[in-house]
C-alpha positions, 0 to 999 in steps of 0.5 A: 647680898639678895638672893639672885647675887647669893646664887651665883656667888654658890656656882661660883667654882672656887679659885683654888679648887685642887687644895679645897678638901671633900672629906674628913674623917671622924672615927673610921667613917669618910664624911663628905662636906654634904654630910658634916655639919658647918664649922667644928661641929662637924667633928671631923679629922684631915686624913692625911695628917690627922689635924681638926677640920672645921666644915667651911659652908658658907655662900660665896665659895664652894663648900669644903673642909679646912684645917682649923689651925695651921697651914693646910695640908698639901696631901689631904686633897689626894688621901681623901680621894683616895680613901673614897675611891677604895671605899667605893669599890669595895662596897659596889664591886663594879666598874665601867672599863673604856673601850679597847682599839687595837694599834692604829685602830680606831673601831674597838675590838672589845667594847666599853662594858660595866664589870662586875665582880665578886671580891676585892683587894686594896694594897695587895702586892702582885710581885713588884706592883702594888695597885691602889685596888684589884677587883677579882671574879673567878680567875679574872682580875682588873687592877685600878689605879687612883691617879691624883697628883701622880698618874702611872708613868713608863716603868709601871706600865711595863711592870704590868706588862711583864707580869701580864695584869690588865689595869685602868687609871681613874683621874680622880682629880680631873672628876672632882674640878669637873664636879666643882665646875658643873655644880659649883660644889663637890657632890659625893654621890655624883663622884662615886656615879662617875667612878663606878659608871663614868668614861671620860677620866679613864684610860687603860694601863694595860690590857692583856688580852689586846696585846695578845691579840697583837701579837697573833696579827703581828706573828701573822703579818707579812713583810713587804719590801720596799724599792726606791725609786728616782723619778723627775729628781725626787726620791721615793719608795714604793711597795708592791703588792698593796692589799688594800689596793691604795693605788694602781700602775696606770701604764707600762708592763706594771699596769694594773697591779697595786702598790703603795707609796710608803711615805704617803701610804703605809706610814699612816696605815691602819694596816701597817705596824712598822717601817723596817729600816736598814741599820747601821752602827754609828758611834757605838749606837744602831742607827736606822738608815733607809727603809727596807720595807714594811711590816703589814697585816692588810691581808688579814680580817679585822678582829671582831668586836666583843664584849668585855667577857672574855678580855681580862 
């Protein structure tokens, strides 16, 4: 092989990236491939099972640690990650949080800022959730969740919910392919920079305060009702009344007053919440008939945008 062919087999991302191994460890120290040693010499242990690794460095794969004997383990590439994302925070205590859009919005109301912290906890039970990592500052607290193979799903975000704790998920899993794609081997330190400062795999949980944000504009909202209408063998409903003034009567004792169509207008809204509809029970379950009106907060200004101080 000559060295322009040995180059590219190096970039080369490998063909099962998800069951290769970044870390092992040796004693209680993380190593990553970069720091271990080739083969056994590495002296390197799974951290999921606890089987000898032996650092696989060659030229045609990227690099990665291997079980030295018997089948690999299914649960080394998720403890591993795991483990280095716990280490991460707990040694930096800092974190890049995406930004915040409130329901239907697209122009954040709180903007993506770096956090920092003064303590932080690892597997510490909040009533019934036990997060991956809870970085404190004050009376602040942001929960962190590691998803690699199994990301939060409905029942613990509404968990947080109930309990009112703001938290993000981190795909560790999406970091590492990216890394495996872009460089074609794994590298620590540019896993630890897109933990700490990177966007793109991070998606918030929960967020207290923009719910709570919601909820004073929803409390505030107004109730606008809908009228059906027949014209020309079509079935509508409009709604009078439009603040944002999405169409106007152009004839008749109505004109010049604002309205909006409700199947064309306010059921994609930015400004509306919900369609209200009249119910009716239906073999012992409420089922919605035809709308009533809408629940709409277009009067209101818009929540300024801020930063990340006072949001958690």
């Amino acid at each position: 092989m000559n060295r322009f062919s040995k180059s590219k087999a190096l970039n080369r991302p490998a063909s099962n990236i998800s069951a290769r191994i970044p870390f092992g460890l040796r004693g209680h120290q993380l190593l990553s491939i970069e720091e271990a040693p080739r083969g056994l010499a590495c002296d390197c242990l799974c951290p999921a099972c606890g089987a000898q690794l032996v650092a696989k460095k060659g030229a045609r794969h990227a690099h990665h640690f291997a079980h030295y004997r018997g089948s690999a383990c299914p649960d080394a590439l998720e403890t591993g990650l795991h483990l280095k994302a716990k280490e991460v925070f707990e040694r930096l205590r800092r974190v890049a949080v995406p930004a915040v859009c409130l329901y239907r919005q697209t122009t954040p109301v709180f903007e993506a800022q770096l956090l920092r912290f003064d303590r932080v906890r690892l597997e510490q039970h909040l009533g019934k959730v036990v997060p991956d990592i809870v970085l404190e500052s004050g009376s602040k607290r942001l929960l962190i969740e590691i998803g690699v193979s199994h990301h939060s799903g409905k029942e613990k975000i509404r968990k947080l919910k109930k309990l009112g704790l703001s938290a993000i998920e981190i795909d560790a899993l999406a970091i590492y392919r990216q890394l495996i794609r872009d460089f074609g081997q794994f590298r620590a330190t540019a896993f630890e920079q897109e933990l700490v400062q990177g966007l793109e795999h991070k998606r918030w949980l929960f967020n207290d305060k923009q719910q709570r944000i919601e909820y004073k504009l929803r409390r505030q909202s107004a109730e606008r009702p809908a009228q059906h209408r027949y014209f020309k063998g079509f079935h509508s409903y409009i709604v009078p009344g439009c603040p944002l003034e999405k169409r106007r009567w152009r004839s008749g004792f109505r004109e010049g007053e604002c309205y909006a169509s409700l199947w064309q207008d306010c059921l994609y809204c930015h400004r509306c919440f919900e369609v209200i509809y009249e119910r009716a029970v239906a073999g012992f379950e409420e089922v919605a008939q035809h709308p009533v009106g809408v629940r709409c907060w277009g009067h209101l200004p818009l929540p300024r945008a801020v930063g990340w101080a006072s949001s958690i």
